[in-house]
gemmi code that builds the backbone of each chain (N, CA, C; Angstrom):
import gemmi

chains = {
    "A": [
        ("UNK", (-26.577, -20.653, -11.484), (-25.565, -19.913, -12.254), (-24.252, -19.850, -11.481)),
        ("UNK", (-22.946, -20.133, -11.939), (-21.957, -20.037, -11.517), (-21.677, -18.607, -10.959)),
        ("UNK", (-21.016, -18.707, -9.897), (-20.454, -17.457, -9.518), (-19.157, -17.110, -9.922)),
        ("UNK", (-18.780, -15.710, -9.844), (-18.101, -15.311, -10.701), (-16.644, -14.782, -9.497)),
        ("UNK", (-16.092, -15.268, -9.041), (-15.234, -15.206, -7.687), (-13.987, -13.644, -8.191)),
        ("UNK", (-13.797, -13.516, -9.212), (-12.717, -12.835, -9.265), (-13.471, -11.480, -9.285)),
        ("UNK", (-12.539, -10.082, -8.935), (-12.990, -8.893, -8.949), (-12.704, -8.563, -10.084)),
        ("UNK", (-13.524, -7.704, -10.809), (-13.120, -6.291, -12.090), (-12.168, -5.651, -11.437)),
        ("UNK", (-10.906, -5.610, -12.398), (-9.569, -4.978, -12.029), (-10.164, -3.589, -12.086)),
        ("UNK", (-9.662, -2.662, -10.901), (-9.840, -1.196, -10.966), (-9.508, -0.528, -11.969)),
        ("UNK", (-10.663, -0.114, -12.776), (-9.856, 0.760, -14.019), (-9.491, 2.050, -13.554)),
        ("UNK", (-8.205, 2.442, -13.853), (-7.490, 3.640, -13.162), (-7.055, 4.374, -14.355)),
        ("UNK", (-8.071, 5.830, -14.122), (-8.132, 6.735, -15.527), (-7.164, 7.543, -14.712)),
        ("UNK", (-6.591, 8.613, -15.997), (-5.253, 9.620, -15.540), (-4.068, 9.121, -14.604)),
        ("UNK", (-3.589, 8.099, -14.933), (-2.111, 7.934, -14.285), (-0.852, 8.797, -15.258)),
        ("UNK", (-0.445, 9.392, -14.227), (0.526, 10.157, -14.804), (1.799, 10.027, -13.831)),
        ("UNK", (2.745, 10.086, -14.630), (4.325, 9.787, -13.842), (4.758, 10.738, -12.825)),
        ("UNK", (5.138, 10.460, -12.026), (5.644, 11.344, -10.989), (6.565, 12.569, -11.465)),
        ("UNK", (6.464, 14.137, -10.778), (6.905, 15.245, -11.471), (8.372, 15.109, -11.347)),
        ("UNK", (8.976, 14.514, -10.297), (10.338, 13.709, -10.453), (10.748, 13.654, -11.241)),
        ("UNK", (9.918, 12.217, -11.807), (10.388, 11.233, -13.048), (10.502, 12.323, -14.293)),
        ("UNK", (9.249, 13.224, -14.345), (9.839, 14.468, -15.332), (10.556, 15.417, -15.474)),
        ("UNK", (10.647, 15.720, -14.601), (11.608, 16.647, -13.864), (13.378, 15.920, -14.166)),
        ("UNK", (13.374, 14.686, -13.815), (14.816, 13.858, -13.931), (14.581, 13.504, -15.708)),
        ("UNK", (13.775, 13.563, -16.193), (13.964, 13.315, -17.830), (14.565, 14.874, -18.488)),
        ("UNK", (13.933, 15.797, -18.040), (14.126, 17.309, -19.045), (15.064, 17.468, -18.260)),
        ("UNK", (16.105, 17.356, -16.711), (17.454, 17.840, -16.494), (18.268, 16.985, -17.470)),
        ("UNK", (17.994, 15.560, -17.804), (18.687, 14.688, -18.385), (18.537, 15.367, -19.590)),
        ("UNK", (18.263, 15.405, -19.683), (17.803, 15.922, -22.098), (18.789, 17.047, -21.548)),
        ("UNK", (18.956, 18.138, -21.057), (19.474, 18.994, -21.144), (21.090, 19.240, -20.947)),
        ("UNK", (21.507, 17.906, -19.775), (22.765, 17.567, -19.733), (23.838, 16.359, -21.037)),
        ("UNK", (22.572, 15.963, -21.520), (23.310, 14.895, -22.453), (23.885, 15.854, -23.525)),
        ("UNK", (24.688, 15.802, -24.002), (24.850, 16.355, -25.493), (25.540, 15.384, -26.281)),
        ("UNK", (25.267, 14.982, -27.978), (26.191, 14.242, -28.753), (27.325, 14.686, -29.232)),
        ("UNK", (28.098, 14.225, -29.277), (29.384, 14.764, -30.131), (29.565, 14.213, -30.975)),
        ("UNK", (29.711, 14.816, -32.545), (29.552, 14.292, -33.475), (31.223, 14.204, -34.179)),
        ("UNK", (32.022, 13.209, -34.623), (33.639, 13.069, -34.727), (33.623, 12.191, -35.765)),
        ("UNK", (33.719, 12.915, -37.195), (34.532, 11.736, -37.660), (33.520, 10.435, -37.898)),
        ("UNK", (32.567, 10.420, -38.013), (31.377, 9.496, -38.353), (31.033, 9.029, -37.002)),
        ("UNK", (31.437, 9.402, -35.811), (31.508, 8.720, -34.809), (30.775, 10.068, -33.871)),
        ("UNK", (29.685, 9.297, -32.873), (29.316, 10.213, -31.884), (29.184, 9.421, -30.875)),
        ("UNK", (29.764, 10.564, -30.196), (30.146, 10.291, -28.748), (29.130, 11.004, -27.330)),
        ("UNK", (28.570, 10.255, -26.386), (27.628, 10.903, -25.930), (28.288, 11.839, -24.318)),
        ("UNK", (27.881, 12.572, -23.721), (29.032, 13.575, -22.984), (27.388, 13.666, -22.063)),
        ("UNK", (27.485, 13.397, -20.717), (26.751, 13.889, -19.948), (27.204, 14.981, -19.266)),
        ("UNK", (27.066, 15.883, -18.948), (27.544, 17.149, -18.272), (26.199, 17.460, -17.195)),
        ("UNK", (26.829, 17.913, -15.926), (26.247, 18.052, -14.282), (26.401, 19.511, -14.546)),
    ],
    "B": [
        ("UNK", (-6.442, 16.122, -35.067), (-5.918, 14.685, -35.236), (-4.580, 15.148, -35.844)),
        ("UNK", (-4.634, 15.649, -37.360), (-3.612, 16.156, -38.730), (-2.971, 17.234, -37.345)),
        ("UNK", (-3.511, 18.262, -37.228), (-2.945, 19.535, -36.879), (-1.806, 19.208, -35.536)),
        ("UNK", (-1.922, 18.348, -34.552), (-1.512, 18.006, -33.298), (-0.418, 16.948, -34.147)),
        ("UNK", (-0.390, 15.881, -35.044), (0.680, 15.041, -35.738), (1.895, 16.031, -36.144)),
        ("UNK", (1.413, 17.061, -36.837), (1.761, 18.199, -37.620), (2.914, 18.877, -36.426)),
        ("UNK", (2.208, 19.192, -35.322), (2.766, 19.828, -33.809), (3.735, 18.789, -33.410)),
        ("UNK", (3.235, 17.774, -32.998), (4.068, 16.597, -32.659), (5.573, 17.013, -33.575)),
        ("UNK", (5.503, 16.761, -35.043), (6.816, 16.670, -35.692), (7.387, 18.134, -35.818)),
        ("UNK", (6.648, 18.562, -35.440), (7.744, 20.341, -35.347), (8.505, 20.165, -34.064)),
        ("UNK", (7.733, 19.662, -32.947), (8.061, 20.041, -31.939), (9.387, 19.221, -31.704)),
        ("UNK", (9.243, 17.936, -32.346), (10.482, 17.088, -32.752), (11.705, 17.945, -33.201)),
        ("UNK", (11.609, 18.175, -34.637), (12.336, 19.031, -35.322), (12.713, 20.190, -34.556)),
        ("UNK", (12.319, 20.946, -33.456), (12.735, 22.497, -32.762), (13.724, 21.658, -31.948)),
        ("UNK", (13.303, 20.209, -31.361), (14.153, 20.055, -29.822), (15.231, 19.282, -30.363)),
        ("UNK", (15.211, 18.563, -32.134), (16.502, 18.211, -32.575), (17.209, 19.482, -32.617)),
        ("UNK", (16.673, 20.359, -32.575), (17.560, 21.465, -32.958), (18.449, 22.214, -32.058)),
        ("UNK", (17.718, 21.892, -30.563), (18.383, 22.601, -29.342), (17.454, 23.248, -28.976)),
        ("UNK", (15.919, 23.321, -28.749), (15.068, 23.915, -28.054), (14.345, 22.570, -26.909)),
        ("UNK", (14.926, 22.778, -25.723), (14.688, 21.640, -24.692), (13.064, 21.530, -23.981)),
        ("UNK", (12.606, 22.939, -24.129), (11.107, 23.302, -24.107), (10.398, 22.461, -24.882)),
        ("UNK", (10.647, 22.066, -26.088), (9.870, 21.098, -27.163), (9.549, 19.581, -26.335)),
        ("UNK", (10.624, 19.549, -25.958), (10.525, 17.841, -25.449), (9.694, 18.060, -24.215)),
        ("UNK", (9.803, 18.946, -23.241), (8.945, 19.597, -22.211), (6.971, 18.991, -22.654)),
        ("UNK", (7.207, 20.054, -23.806), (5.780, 19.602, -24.141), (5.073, 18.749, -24.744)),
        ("UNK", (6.433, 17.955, -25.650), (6.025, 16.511, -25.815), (6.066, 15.756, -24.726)),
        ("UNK", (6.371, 15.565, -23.544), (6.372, 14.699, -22.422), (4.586, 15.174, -22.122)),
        ("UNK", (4.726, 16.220, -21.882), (3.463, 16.868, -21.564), (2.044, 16.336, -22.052)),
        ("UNK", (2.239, 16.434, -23.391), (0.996, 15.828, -24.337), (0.880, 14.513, -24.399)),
        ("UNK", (1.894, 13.554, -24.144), (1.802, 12.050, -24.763), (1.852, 11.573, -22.908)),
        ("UNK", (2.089, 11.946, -21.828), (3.021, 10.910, -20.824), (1.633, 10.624, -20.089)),
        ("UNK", (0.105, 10.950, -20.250), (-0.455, 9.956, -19.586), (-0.898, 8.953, -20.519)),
        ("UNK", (-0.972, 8.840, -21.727), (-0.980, 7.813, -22.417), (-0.603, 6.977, -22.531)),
        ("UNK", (1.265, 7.189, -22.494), (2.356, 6.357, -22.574), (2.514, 5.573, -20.968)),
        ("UNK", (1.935, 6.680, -19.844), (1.970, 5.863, -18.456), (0.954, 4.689, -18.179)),
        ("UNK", (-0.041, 5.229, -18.734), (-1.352, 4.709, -18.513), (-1.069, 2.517, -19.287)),
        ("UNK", (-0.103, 3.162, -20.626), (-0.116, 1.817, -21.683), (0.967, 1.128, -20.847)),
        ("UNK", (1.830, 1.748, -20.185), (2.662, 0.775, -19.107), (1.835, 0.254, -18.053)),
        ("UNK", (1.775, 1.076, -17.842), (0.549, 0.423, -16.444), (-0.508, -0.820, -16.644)),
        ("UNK", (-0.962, -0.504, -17.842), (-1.910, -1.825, -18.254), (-1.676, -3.094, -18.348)),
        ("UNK", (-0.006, -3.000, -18.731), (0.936, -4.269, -18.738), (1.343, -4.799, -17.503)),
        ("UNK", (2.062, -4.060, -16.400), (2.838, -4.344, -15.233), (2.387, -4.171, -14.259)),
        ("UNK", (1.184, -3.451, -14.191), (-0.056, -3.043, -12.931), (1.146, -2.741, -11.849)),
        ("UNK", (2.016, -2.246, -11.971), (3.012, -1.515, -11.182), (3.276, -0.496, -10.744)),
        ("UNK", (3.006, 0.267, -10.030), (2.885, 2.202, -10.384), (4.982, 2.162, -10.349)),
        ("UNK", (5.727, 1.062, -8.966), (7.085, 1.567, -9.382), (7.999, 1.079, -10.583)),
        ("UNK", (7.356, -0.045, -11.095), (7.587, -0.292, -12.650), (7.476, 0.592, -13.282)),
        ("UNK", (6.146, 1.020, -13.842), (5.731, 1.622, -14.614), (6.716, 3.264, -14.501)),
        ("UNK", (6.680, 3.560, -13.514), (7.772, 4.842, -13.156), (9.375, 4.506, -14.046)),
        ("UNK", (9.645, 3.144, -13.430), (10.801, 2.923, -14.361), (10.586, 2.732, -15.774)),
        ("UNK", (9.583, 2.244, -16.334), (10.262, 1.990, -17.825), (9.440, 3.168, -18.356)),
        ("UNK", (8.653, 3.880, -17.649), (8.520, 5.180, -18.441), (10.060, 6.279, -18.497)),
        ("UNK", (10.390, 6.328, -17.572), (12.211, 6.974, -17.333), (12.579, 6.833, -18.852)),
        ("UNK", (13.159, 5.017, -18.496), (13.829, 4.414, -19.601), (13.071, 4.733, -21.219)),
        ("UNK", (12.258, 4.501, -21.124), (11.658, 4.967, -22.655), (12.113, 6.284, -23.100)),
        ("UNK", (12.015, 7.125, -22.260), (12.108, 8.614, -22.485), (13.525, 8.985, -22.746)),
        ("UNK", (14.706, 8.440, -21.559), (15.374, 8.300, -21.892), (15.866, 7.742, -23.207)),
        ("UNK", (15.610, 6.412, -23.809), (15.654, 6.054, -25.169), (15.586, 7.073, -26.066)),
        ("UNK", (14.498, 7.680, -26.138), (13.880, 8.487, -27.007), (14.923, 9.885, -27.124)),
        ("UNK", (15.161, 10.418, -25.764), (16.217, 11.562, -25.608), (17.516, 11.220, -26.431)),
        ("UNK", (18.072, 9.906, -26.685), (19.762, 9.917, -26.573), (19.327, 9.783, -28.098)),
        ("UNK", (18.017, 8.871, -28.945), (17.761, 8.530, -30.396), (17.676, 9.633, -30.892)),
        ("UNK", (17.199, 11.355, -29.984), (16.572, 11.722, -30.928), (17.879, 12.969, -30.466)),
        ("UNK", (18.422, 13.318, -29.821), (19.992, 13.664, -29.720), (20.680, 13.240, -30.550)),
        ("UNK", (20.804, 11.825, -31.128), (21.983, 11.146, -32.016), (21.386, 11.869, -33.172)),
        ("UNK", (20.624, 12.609, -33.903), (20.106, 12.368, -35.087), (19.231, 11.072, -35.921)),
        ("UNK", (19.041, 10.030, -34.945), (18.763, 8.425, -35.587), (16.939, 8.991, -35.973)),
        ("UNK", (16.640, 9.730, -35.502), (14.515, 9.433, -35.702), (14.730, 9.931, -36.762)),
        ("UNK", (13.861, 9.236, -37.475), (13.700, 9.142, -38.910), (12.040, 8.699, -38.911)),
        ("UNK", (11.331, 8.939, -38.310), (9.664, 8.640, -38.351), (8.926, 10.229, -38.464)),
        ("UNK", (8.978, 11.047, -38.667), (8.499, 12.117, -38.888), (6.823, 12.191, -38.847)),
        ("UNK", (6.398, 12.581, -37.896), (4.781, 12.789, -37.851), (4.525, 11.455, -37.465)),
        ("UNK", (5.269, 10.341, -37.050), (4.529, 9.516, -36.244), (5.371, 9.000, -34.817)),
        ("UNK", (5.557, 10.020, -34.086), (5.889, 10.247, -32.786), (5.752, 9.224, -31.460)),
        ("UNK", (4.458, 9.363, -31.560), (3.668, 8.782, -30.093), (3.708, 7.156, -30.741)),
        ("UNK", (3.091, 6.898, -31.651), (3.614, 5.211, -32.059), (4.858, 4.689, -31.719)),
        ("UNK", (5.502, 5.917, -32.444), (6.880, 5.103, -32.108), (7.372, 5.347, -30.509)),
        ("UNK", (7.432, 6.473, -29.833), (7.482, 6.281, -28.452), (6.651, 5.263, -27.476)),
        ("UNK", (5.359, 4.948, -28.470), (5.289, 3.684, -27.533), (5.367, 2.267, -28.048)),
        ("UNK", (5.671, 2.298, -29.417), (6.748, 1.135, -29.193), (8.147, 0.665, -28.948)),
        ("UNK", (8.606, 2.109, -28.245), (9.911, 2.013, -27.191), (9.170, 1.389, -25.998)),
        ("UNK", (8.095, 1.740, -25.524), (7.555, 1.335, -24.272), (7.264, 0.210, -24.201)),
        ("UNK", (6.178, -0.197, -25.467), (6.101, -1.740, -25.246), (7.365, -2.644, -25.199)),
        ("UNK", (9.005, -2.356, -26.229), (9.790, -3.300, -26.276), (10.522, -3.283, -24.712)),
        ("UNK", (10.177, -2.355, -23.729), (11.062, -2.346, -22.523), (9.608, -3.057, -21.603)),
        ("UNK", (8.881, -2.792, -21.698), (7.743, -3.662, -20.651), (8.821, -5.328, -21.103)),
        ("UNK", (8.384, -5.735, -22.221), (8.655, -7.128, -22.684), (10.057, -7.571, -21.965)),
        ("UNK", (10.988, -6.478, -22.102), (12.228, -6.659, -21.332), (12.051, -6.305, -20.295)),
        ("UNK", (11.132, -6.615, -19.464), (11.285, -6.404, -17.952), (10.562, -7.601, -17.294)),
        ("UNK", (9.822, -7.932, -18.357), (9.475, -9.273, -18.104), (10.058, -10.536, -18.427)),
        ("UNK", (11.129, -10.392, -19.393), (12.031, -11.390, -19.454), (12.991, -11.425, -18.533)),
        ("UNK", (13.515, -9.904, -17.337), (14.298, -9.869, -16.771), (13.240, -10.508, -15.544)),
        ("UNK", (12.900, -10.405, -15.067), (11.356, -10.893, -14.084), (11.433, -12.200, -14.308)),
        ("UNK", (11.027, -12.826, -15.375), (11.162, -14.195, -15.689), (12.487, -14.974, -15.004)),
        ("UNK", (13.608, -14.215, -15.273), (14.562, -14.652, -14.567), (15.239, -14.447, -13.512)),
        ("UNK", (14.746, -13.485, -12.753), (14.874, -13.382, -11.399), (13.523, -12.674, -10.724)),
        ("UNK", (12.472, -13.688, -10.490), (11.441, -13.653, -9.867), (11.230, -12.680, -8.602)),
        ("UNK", (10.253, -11.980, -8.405), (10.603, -10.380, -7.717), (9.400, -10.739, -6.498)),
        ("UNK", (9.448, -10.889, -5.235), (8.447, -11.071, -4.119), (8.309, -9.978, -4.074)),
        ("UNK", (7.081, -9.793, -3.692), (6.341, -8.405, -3.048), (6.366, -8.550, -1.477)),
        ("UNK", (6.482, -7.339, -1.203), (6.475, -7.673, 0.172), (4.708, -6.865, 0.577)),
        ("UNK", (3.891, -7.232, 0.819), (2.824, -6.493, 0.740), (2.252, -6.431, 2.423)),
        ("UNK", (2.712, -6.329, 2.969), (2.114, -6.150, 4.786), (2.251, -7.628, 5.480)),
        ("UNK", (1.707, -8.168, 4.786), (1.039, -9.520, 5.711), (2.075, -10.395, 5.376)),
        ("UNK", (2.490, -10.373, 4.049), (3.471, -11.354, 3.831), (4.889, -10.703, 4.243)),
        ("UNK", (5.698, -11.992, 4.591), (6.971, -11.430, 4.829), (8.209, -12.003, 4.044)),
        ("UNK", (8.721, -11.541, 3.686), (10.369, -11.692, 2.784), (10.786, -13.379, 3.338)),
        ("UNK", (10.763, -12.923, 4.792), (11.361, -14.011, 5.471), (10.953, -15.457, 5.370)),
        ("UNK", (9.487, -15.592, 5.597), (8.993, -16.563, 5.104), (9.481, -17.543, 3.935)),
        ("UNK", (10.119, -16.554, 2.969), (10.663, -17.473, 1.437), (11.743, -17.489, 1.613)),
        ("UNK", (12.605, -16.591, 2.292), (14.447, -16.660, 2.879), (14.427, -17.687, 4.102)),
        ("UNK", (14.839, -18.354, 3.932), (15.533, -18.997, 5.090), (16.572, -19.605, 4.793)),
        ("UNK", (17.819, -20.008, 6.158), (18.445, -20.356, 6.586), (18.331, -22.319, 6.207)),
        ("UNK", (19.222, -22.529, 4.706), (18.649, -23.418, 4.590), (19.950, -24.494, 5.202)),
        ("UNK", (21.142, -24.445, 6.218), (21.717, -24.957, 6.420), (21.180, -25.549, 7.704)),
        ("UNK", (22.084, -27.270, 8.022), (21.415, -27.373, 9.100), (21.696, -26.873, 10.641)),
        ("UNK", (21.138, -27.053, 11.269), (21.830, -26.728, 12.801), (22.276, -28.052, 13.065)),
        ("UNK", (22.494, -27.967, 14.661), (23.425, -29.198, 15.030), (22.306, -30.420, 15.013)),
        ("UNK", (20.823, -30.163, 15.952), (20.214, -31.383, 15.978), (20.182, -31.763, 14.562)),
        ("UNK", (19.710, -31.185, 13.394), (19.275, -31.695, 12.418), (20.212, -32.383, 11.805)),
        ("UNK", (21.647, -32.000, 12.071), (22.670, -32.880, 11.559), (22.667, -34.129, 12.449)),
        ("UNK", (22.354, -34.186, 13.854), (22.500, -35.146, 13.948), (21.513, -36.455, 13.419)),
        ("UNK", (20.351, -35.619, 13.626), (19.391, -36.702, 12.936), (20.115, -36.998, 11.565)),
        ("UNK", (20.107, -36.267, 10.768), (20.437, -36.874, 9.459), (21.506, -37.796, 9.188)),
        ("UNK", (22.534, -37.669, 9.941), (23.477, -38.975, 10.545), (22.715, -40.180, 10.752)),
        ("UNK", (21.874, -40.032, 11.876), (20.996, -41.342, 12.510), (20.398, -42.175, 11.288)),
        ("UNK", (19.512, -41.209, 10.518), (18.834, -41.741, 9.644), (19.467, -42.534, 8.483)),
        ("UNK", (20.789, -41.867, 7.451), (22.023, -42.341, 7.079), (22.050, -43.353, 7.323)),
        ("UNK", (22.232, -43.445, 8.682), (23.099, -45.058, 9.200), (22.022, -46.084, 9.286)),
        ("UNK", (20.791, -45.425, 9.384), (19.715, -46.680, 9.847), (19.484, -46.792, 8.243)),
        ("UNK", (19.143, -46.384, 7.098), (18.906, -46.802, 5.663), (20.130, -47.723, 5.851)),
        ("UNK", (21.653, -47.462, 5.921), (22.654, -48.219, 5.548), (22.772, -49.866, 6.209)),
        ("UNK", (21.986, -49.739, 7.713), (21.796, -50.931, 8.157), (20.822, -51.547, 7.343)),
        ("UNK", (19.317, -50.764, 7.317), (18.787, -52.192, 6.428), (18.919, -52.744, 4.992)),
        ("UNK", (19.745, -51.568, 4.224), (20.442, -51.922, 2.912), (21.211, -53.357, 3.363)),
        ("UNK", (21.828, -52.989, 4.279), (22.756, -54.663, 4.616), (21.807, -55.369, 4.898)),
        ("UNK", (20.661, -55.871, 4.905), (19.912, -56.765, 5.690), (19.261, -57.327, 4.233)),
        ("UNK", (19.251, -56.726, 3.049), (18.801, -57.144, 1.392), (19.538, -58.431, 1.062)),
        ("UNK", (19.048, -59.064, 0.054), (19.515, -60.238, -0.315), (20.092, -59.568, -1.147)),
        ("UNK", (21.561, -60.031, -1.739), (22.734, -59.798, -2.228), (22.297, -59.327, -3.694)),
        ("UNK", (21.705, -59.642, -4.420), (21.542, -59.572, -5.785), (20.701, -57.877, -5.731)),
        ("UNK", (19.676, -58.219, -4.711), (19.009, -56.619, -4.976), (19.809, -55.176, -3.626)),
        ("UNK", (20.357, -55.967, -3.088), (21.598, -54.599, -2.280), (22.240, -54.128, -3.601)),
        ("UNK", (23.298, -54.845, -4.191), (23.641, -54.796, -5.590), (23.334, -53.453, -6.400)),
        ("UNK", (22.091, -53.638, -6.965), (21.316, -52.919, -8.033), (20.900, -51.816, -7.287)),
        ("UNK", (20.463, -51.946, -6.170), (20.170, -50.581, -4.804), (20.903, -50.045, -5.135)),
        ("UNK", (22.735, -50.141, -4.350), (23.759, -49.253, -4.250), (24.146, -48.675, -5.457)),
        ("UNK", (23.877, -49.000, -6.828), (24.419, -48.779, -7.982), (23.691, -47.837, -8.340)),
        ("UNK", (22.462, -48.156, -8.294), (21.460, -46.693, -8.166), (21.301, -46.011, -7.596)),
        ("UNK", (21.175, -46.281, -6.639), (20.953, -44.829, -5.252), (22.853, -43.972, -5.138)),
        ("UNK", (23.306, -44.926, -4.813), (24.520, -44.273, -4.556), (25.775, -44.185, -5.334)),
        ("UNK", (25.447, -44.918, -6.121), (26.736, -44.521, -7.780), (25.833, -43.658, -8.590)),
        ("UNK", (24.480, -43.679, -8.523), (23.701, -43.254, -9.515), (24.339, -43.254, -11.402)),
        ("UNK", (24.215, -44.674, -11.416), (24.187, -45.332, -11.925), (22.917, -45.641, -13.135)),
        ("UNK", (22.793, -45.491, -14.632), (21.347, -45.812, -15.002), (21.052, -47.613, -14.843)),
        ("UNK", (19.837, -48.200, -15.332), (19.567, -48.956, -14.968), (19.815, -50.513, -16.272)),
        ("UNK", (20.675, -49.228, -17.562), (21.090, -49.982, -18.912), (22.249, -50.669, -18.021)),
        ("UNK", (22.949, -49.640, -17.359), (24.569, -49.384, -16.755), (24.716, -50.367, -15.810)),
        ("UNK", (23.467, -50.914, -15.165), (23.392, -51.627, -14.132), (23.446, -53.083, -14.759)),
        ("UNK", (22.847, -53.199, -15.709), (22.580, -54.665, -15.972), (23.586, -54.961, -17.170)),
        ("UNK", (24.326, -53.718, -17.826), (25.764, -54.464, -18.175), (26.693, -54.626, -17.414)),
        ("UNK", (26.634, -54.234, -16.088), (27.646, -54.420, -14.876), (27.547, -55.444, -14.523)),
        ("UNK", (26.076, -56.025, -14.061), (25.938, -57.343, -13.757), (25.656, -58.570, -14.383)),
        ("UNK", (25.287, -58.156, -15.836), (25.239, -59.118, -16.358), (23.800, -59.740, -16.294)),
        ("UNK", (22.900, -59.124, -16.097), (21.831, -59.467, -16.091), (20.835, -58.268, -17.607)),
        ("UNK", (19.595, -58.685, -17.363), (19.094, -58.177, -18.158), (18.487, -56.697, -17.432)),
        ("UNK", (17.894, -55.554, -18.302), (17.346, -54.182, -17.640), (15.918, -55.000, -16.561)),
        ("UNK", (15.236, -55.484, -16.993), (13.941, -55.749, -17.304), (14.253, -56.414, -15.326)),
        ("UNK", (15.170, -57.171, -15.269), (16.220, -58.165, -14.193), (16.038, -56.902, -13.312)),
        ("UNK", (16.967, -56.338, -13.670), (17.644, -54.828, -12.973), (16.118, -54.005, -12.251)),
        ("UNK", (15.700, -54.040, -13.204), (14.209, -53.154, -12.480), (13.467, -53.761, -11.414)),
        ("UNK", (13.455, -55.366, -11.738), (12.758, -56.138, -10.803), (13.297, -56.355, -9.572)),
        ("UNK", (14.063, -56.505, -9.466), (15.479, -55.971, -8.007), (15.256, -54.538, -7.444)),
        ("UNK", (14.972, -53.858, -8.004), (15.366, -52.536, -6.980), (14.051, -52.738, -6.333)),
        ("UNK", (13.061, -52.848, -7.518), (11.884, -52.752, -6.791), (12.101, -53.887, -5.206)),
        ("UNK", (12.067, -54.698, -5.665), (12.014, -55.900, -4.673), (12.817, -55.388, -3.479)),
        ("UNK", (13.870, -54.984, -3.612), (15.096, -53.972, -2.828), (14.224, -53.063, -1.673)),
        ("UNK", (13.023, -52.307, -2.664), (12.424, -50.806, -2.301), (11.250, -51.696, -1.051)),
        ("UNK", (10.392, -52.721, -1.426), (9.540, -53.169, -1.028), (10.115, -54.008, 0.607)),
        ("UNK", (10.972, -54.649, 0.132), (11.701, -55.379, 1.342), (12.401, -54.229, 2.792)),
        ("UNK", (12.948, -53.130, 2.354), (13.358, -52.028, 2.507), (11.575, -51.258, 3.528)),
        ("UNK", (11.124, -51.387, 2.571), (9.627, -51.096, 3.717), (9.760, -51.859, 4.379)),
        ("UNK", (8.976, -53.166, 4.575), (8.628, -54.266, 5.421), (9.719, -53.916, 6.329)),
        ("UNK", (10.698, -54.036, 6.195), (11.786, -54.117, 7.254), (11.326, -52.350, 8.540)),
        ("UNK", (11.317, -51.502, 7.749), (10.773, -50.611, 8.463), (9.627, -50.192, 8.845)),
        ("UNK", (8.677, -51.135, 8.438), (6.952, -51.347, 9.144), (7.611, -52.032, 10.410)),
        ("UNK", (7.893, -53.254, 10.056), (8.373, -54.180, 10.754), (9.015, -53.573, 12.247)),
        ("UNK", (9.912, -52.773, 12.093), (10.819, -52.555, 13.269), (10.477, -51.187, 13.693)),
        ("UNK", (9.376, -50.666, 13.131), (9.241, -49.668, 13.319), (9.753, -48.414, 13.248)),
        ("UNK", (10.794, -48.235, 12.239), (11.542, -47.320, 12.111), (11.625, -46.033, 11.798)),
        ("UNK", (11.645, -44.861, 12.661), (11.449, -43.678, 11.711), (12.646, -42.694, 10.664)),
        ("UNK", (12.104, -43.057, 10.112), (13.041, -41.941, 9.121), (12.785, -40.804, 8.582)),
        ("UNK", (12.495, -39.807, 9.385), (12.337, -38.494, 8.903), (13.014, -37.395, 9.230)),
        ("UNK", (13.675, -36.531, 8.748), (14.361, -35.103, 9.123), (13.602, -34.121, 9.770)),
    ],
}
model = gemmi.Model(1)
for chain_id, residues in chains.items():
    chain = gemmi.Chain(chain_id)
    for i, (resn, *xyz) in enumerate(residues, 1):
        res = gemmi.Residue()
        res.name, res.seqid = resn, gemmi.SeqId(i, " ")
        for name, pos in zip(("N", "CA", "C"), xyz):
            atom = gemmi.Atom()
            atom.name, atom.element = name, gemmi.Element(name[0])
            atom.pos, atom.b_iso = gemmi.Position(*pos), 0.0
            res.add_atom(atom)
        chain.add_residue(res)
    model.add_chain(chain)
structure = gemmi.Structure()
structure.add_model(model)
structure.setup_entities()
């Protein structure tokens, strides 16, 4: 019987994004705002 | 299944509205799913960090503009923001090929310094001049068809309306050119290598 040379890729249960990466998404959501002009929106990041 | 779809699109609807907590807990409920479906693609944990960002981001500025228009189907569509940025990261990948540097291997190994130094220039001079001597040492008809090819680069239609001979002519010359061109350097022993 042939051998089978390659490994079963590690199945890796619960990966979750770094609290960073969430952390830098909900400051972002909170600094973006749209401005809405005239059919036209304009996006305004604010620090 | 219904009741959590149901949650999903409120929670939409509160954070179009200006409640930033909503998106909080939609990140919350969907982001090992959405990490996990990157990951399966790019087996990257610092990929996968990036185009989860970018998705989210997407999703923040679409659903800020007023543009979502999918109501109660949320997580589909957030991850087919995810899948269309995996695909674009692999077309960007495709075109500028990314080394790992993983311990053992080193950067350097594939960077090098591809100019020459002085010996190597000089060899490559030497060698130059020794092809150019036994090019002169060919019988006239196949030096000819040599130089027109090798060094006008020249095709071999181009060659035999130059000379007036036929292609079929033209081919049988270089070869003869290429073969004589050995012998001469079995013969004298010549090395030609960089």
């Amino acid at each position: 019987m042939a051998k089978i040379y390659s490994n079963a890729s590690p199945k890796q249960h619960n990966l979750n994004p770094k609290d960073e990466t969430i952390g830098f998404l909900l400051n972002y959501s909170k600094a973006l705002s749209v401005i809405n002009y005239n059919k036209l929106k304009f996006e305004a990041l604010l620090n | 299944m219904k009741t959590e779809l149901i949650q999903d699109a409120e929670l939409v609807t509160n954070y179009i509205n200006g409640n930033e907590s909503a998106l909080s807990v939609l990140i919350e409920r969907h982001k090992q799913k959405i990490y996990s479906f990157i990951y399966s693609k790019v087996y990257d944990r610092d990929v996968t960090e990036d185009v989860f960002q970018d998705t989210f981001i997407k999703v923040i500025k679409t659903l800020k503009r007023g543009k979502y228009n999918e109501e109660g189907k949320f997580l589909p569509w957030v991850m087919r923001i995810a899948h269309n940025l995996v695909i674009d990261h692999f077309r960007k990948n495709k075109r500028m090929p990314k080394f790992h540097n993983t311990g053992e291997f080193s950067i350097f190994s594939v960077l090098s310094d591809s100019t020459l130094n002085a010996e190597k220039v000089l060899i490559k001079d030497q060698v130059e001049t020794d092809v150019r001597r036994i090019i002169e040492e060919l019988p006239e008809d196949q030096k000819q068809v040599l130089l027109m090819r090798m060094y006008q680069d020249m095709s071999f239609k181009e060659i035999s309306e130059r000379t007036g001979v036929s292609i079929n002519t033209a081919l049988g010359r270089m070869r003869y050119a290429l073969i004589n061109m050995r012998k001469v350097i079995e013969q004298n022993n010549i090395v030609l290598t960089n």
